[in-house]
N, C-alpha and C positions, 0 to 999 in steps of 0.2 A: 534199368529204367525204360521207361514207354516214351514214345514221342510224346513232346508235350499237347497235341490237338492230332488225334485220329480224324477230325471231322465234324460236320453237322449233316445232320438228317430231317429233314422237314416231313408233319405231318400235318397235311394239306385237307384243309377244314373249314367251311364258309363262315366267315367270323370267329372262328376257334382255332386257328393255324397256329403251331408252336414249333421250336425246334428241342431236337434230341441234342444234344454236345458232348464229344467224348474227346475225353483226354485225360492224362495222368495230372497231376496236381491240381484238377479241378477246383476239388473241395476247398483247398485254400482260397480262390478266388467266388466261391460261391457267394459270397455278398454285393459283388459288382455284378453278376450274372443276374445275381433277384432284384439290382436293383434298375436293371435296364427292362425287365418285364413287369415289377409291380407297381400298383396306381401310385400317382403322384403323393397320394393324400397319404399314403403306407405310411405310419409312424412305426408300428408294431409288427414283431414278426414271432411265432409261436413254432418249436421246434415239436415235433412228435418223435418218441425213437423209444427207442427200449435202455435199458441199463447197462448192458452188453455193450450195443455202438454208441450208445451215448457219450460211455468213457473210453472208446476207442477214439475218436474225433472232435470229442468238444472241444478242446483248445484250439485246434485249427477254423472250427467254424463259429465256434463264437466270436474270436478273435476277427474274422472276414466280416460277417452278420454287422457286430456292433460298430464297427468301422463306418458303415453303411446306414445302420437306421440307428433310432433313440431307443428303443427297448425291446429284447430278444428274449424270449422267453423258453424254457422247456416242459415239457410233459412228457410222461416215463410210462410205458405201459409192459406188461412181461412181456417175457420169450415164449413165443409159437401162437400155434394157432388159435389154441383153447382160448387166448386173451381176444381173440377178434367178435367179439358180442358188444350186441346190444348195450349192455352193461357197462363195458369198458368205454363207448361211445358217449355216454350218459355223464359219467365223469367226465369226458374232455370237454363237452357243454359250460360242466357248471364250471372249471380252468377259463375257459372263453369268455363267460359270461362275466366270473368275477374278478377277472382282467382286464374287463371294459372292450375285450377287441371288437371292432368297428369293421362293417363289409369293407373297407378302402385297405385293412388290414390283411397279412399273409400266414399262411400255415406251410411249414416247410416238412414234410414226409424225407426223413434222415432213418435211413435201415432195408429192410428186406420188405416183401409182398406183404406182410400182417400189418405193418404199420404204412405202408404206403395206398394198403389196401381201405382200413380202418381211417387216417389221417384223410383219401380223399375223399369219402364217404361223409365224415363229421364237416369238412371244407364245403361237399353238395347241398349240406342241407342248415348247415347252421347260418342264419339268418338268411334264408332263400339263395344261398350259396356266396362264397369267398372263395378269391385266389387263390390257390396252393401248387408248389414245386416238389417233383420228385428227385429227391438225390439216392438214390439206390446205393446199397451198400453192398450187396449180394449177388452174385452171378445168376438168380432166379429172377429178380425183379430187374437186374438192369436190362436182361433178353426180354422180359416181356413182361412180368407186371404190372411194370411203370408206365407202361406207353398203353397208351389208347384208352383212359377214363372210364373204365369198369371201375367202378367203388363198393363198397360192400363189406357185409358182416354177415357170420356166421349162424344158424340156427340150429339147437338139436336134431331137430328134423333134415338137414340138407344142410350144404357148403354156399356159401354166398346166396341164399334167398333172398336179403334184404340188403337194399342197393341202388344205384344209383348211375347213369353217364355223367359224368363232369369231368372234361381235359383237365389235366394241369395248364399252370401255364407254360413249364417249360421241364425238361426232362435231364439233369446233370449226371452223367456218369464218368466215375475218376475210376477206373480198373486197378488203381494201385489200392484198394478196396479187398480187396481181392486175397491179395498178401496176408490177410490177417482172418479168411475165413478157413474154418475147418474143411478137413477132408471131405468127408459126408455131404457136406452143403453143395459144394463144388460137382460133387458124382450127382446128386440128386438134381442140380441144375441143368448137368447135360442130357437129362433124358427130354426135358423141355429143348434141347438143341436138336436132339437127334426127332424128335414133333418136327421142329421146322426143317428138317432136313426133308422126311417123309410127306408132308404134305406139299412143300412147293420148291425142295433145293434139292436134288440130287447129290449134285455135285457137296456140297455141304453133308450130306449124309457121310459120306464117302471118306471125305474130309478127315471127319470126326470119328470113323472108324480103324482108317491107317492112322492116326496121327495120335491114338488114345492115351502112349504112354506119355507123349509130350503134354497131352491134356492133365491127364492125372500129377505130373512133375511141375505143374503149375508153372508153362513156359508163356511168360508174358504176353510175347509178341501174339501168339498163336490166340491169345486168350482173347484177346484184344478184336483179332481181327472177327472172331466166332462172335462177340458183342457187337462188332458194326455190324455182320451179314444179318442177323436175329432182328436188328432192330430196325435194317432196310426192309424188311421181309414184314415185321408185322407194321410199321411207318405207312406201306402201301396198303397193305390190307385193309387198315383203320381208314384211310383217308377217302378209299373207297366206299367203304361201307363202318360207319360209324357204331350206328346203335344192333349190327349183328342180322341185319335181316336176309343177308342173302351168303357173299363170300366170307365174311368173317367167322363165321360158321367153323369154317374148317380148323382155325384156331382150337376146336373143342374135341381133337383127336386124342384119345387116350384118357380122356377125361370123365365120361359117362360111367363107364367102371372106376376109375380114379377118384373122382370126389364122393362116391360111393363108399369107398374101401373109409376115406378118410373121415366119413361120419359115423359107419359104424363103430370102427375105433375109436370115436370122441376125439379124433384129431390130436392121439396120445402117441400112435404107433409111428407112423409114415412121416417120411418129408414126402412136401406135394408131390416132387418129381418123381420120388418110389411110387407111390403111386401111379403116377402118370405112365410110370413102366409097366405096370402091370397092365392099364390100362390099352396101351398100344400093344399089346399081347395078346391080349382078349381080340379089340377091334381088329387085329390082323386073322386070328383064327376065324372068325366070325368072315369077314371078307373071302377067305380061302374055302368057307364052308359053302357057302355059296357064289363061289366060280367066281369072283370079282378075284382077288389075288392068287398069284401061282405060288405052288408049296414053296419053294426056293426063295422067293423074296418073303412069306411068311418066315423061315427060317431064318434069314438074313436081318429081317428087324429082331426078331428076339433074340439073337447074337448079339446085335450091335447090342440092344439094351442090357443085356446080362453082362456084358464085357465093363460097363461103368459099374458094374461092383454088386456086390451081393444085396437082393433087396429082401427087405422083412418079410419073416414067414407068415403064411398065412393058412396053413393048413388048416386053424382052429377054429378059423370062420365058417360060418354058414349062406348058404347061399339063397335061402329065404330073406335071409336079413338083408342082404347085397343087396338084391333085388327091388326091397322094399323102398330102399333107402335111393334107389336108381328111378325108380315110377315115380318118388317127390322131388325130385330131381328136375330146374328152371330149364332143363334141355327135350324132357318130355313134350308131345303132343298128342291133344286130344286120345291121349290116355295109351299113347304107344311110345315105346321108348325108340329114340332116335341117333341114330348112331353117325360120327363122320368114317367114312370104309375107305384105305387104301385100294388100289386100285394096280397102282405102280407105284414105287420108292421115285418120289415126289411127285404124286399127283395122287388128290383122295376125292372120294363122292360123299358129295354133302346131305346129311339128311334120309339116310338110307332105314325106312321102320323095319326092324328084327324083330321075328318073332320069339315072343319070349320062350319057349322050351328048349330052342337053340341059343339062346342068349343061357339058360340054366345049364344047358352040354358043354356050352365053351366055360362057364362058372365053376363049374365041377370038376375039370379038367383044368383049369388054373389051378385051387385049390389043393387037388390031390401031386404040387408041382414039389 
């Protein structure tokens, strides 16, 4: 078991300040927690989750929920990412609509980044926006999805085009969560760890690389403590720079290759985090190509990232297509692609423009991996 309360985390926000809350049997208490954050007038409260967590947690959270308000409601959306459209948003509407929920009403994001993603997205915009809490279910969304009011859906064209800043109001994480997620999820979430290790934690990087098999053996305490340092690390980042215009930025290491990979494939092949490995692979070669990192620490991150497990091959891609998919990409500028470059293992430069034929030599060179 986990101490009952790891802590709170505040993200520090001019009229938007919420807190993060970790601790093991959260979720049971999750209806006293929504009920000290939503408006007085909340009758209603609308669950978002997929079928997977749904039946892993509904008796605990309905149980807390309807204790707390008059009527709780759920909406099911699939598994992965392909379900985060337009489409699928379009139905949670008309759920909302003809449920009569009221802006003074809640949406509660119970699951991983698709639905926390999707739920605060539909919360931004559905009647000029509503409340909504993130309960993370996933070691991907509790480090970082959740926090910081990126909302969004998916478009054939690009990963999160269409979208939204809207905070939650509050962020619950129970790591005994955790327990019940697969292997895969778990390795794919620590490359999003081994991100915040490389961009601003050394010592976290380091961490996470002696300490890999107790990572992988799913040792609580250890698991526990990597979700409070992730969600210190990006709690400040947001609170500094909200809407992405300056440090938050660096948040987007590994990612410009990464959400790339994962539209070409329709969002069928990768977990984000494979992705994300590939992605901090590239952005290190790229770095080391041009003198900004030394070959030793290039090899040292794509150690770390290989050591979390075998990621999906990719030899059968094309790097036309990568490409294409990387230039419509909301990271681009004025029509150059933008890269965040390691520099040193926790410290990266933001905003660094690659020129694309060297961006094609490090592509082709992943690929032929």
């Amino acid at each position: 078991m986990l101490p009952t309360s790891l802590g709170e985390i505040a993200v520090s926000l001019p009229g938007r300040s919420y807190s993060i809350l970790i601790g093991a049997g959260l979720l049971e208490q999750l209806g006293k927690q929504v009920k000290k954050v939503a408006s007085p007038y909340c009758r209603k409260i609308v669950i978002v989750s997929n079928k997977k967590v749904f039946e892993l947690y509904k008796l605990k959270v309905l149980q807390s929920l309807t204790n707390e308000f008059d009527k709780v409601y759920s909406f099911l959306i699939g598994d992965g990412e392909r379900y985060k459209t337009l489409k699928t948003v379009e139905k949670l509407f008309s759920f909302l609509i003809e449920n009569k929920i009221e802006r003074h009403d809640t949406i509660i994001a119970l699951g991983g980044g698709v639905v926390g993603d999707l739920a605060g997205f539909a919360a931004a915009t559905y009647l000029r926006g509503i409340i909504y809490i993130q309960a993370p279910t996933s070691l991907l969304a509790q480090i970082d999805s959740a926090i910081g009011g990126k909302t969004g859906v998916n478009h054939p064209k690009g990963k999160n085009l269409i979208g939204a800043f809207h905070q939650p109001k509050l962020v619950v994480i129970d790591p005994e969560t955790l327990i019940t997620l697969p292997k895969r999820e778990i390795k794919s979430a620590m490359q999003e760890v081994i991100k915040y290790g490389v961009i601003a934690d050394k010592e976290l990087f380091y961490l996470v690389k002696q300490e890999r098999l107790k990572v992988l053996a799913g040792d609580a305490d250890l698991l526990a403590k990597i979700i409070f340092r992730c969600c210190s690390i990006k709690a400040g980042v947001v609170s500094r720079d909200e809407h992405e215009k300056g440090e938050r930025r660096i948040l987007n290491f590994g990612h410009t290759v990464g959400h790339a990979l994962e539209a070409v494939t329709n969002y069928r092949r990768f977990k984000h985090g494979e992705a994300v490995g590939y992605g901090m692979i590239a952005a290190a070669n790229i770095a080391e190509q041009i003198n900004i990192l030394t070959s030793k620490e290039t090899e040292e991150i794509k150690n770390v990232v290989e050591s979390y497990g075998v990621l999906p091959k990719i030899k059968d891609m094309n790097v036309d297509l990568i490409l294409q998919a990387m230039q419509q990409d909301k990271k681009s500028l004025a029509g150059q692609l933008i890269f965040v470059l390691p520099e040193q293992i926790g410290r990266v430069i933001i905003g660094e423009a690659v020129p694309v034929p060297l961006i094609c030599e490090v592509l082709q060179k992943l690929l032929s991996r």
